[in-house]
TIGUDO-490410 format. One line per field, with one value per residue (C-alpha): residue number from 0; residue in one letter; x, y, z. Coordinates in Angstrom, 2 decimals. Example, Ala and Ser with C-alpha at 12.3 -4.5 7.8 and 13.67 -1.06 7.14 Angstrom:
<rs>
seq	(0 1) $
type	(A S) $
xx	(12.30 13.67) $
yy	(-4.50 -1.06) $
zz	(7.80 7.14) $
</rs>
This chain:
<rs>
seq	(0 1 2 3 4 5 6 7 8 9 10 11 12 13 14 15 16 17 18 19 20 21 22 23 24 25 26 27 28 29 30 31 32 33 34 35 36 37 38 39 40 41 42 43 44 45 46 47 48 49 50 51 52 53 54 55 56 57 58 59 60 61 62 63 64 65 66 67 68 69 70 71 72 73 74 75 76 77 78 79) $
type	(X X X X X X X X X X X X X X X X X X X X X X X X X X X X X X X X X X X X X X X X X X X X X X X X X X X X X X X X X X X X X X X X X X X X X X X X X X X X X X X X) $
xx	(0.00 1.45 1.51 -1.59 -0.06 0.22 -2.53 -4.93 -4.71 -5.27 -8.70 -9.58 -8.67 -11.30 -13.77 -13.53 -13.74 -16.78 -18.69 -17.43 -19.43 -22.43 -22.78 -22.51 -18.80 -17.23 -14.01 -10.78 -7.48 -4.78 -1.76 -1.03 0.95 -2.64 -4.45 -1.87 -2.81 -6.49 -5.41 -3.25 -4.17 -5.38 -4.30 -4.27 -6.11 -3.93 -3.30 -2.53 -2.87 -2.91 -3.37 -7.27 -6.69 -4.24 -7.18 -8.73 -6.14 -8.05 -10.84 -8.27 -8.94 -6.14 -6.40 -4.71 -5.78 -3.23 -0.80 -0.52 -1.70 -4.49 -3.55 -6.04 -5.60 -7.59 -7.28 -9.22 -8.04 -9.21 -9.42 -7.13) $
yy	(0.00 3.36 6.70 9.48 11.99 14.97 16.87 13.75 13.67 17.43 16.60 13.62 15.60 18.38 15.77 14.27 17.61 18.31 15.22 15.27 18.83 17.46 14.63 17.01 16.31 19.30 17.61 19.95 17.65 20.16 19.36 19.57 23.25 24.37 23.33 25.55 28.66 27.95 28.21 31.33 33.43 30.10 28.52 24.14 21.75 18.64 16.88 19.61 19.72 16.03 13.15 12.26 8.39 10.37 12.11 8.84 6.41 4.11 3.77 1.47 3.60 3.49 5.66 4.05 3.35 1.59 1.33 5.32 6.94 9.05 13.21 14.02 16.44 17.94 20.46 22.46 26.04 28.13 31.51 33.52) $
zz	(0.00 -0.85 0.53 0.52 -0.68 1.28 -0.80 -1.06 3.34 3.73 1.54 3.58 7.01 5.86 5.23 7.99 9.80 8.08 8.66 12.60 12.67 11.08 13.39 16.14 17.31 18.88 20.28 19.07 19.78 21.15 22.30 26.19 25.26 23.60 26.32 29.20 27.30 28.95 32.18 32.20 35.36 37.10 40.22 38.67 40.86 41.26 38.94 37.20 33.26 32.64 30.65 31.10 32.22 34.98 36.83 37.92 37.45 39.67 36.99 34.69 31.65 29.35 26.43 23.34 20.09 17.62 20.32 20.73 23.75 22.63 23.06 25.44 28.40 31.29 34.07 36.85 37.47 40.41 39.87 42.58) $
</rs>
C-alpha cells in the first residue's frame, strides 16, 4: 500500500472535519501546550494539566488506540 499523498490527506482531514461537525462532534485535539494557554491566570487543581486516564487512574482507563496513547488532556483552574 502506498503513501496518501500529502494533498490527497489534507482533503480527507477536511472531510472528515466536516462530517465530525455534522454529526454534532465538537471535540478539538490540542496538544497539552494548547491546552496551558487555557489556564493562564489560574491557580491548577492537582493533577494539574494532565493526561485524562491520569485524573482517575483508579478507573483502569487506558487511552490508546493503535498502540498510541491518545492526546487528550484535562485540568481544573481556580481563579485567585
Amino acid at each position: 500500500m502506498s503513501a496518501i499523498p500529502p494533498a490527497a490527506a489534507e482533503t480527507i482531514d477536511k472531510q472528515i472535519e466536516s462530517l465530525e461537525l455534522a454529526g454534532g462532534v465538537t471535540l478539538v485535539p490540542r496538544s497539552r501546550a494548547e491546552v496551558e494557554r487555557f489556564f493562564t491566570g489560574f491557580e491548577l487543581i492537582d493533577p494539574g494539566i494532565a493526561w485524562l486516564p491520569d485524573w482517575h487512574p483508579e478507573l483502569g482507563v487506558d487511552e490508546v488506540r493503535n498502540g498510541t496513547p491518545v492526546p487528550l488532556y484535562a485540568g481544573v483552574g481556580r481563579k485567585p
